[in-house]
C-alpha positions as CSV (number, residue, x, y, z in Angstrom):
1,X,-120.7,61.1,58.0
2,X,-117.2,61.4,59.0
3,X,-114.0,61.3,56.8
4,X,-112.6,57.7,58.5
5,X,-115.6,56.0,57.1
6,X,-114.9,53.8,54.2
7,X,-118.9,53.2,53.2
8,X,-122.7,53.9,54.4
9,X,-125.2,50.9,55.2
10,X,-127.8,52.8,52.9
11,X,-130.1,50.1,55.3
12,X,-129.1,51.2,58.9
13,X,-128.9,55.1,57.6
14,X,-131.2,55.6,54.4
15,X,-131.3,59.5,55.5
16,X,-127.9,59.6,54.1
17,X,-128.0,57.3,51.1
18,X,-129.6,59.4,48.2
19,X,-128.5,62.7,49.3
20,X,-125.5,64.5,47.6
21,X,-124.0,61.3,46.4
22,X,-121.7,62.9,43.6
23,X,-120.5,66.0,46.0
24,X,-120.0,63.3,48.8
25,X,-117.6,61.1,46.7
26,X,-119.9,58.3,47.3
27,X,-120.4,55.4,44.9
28,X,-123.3,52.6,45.1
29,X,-121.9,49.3,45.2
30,X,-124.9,47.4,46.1
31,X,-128.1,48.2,47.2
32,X,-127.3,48.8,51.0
33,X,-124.1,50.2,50.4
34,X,-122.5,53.2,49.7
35,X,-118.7,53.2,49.2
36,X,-115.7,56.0,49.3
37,X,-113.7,55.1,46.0
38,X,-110.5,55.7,47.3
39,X,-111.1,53.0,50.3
40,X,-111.5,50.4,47.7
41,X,-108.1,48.3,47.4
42,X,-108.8,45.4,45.8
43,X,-111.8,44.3,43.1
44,X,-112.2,40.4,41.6
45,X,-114.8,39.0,39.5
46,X,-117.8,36.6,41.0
47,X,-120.2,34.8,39.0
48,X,-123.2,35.9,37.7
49,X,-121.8,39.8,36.9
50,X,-120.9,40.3,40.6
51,X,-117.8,42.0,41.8
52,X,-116.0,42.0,45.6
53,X,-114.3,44.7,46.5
54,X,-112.2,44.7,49.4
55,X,-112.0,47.7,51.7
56,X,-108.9,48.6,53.5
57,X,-107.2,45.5,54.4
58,X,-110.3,43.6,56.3
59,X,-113.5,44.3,55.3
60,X,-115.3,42.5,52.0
61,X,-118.2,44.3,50.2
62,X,-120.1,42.2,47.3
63,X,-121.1,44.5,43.9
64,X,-124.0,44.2,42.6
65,X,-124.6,43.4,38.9
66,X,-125.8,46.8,38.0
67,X,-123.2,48.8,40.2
68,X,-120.4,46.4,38.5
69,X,-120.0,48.0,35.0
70,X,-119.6,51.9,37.2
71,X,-116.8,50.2,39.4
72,X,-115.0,48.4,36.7
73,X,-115.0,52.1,34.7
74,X,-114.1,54.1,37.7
75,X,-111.0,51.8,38.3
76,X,-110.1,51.5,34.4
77,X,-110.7,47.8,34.1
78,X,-111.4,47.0,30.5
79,X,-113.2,44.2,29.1
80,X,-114.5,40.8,30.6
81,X,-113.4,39.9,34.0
82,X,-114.0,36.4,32.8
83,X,-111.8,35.6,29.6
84,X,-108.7,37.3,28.3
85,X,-109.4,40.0,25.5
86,X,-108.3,38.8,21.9
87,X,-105.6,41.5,20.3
């Protein structure tokens, strides 16, 4: 892989998807995709547990519920997308 790509299709290239994930940088954001953190630059809420995340300035990625609650850590969002946290 080289350094200008912002994510794997874990689909089109499954030879790359499990290997050396952590040492790569990489994070699952769905099940055919593998993502460079830093290339995130924008994350909203979708129903249902889901995420977006927007890649550099024109490409749009959905999260998968189970890859959500990693991506909300990784970027220090706290709480429920969904409703204000009480004080």
């Amino acid at each position: 892989m080289d350094g200008k790509r912002a994510f794997v299709d874990a689909m089109e290239e499954p030879h790359r998807s499990g290997i050396g994930l952590p040492d790569a940088g990489l994070m699952r954001i769905n099940r055919s995709a593998l993502v460079r953190p830093e290339a995130i630059t924008g994350v909203w809420p979708l129903w249902g547990g889901r995420a977006m995340a927007r890649l550099g300035s024109d490409m749009e990625l959905e999260v998968s519920r189970s890859s959500t609650p990693a991506l909300k850590e990784r970027f220090g969002i706290k709480g429920d997308f969904y409703r204000k946290e009480e004080d």
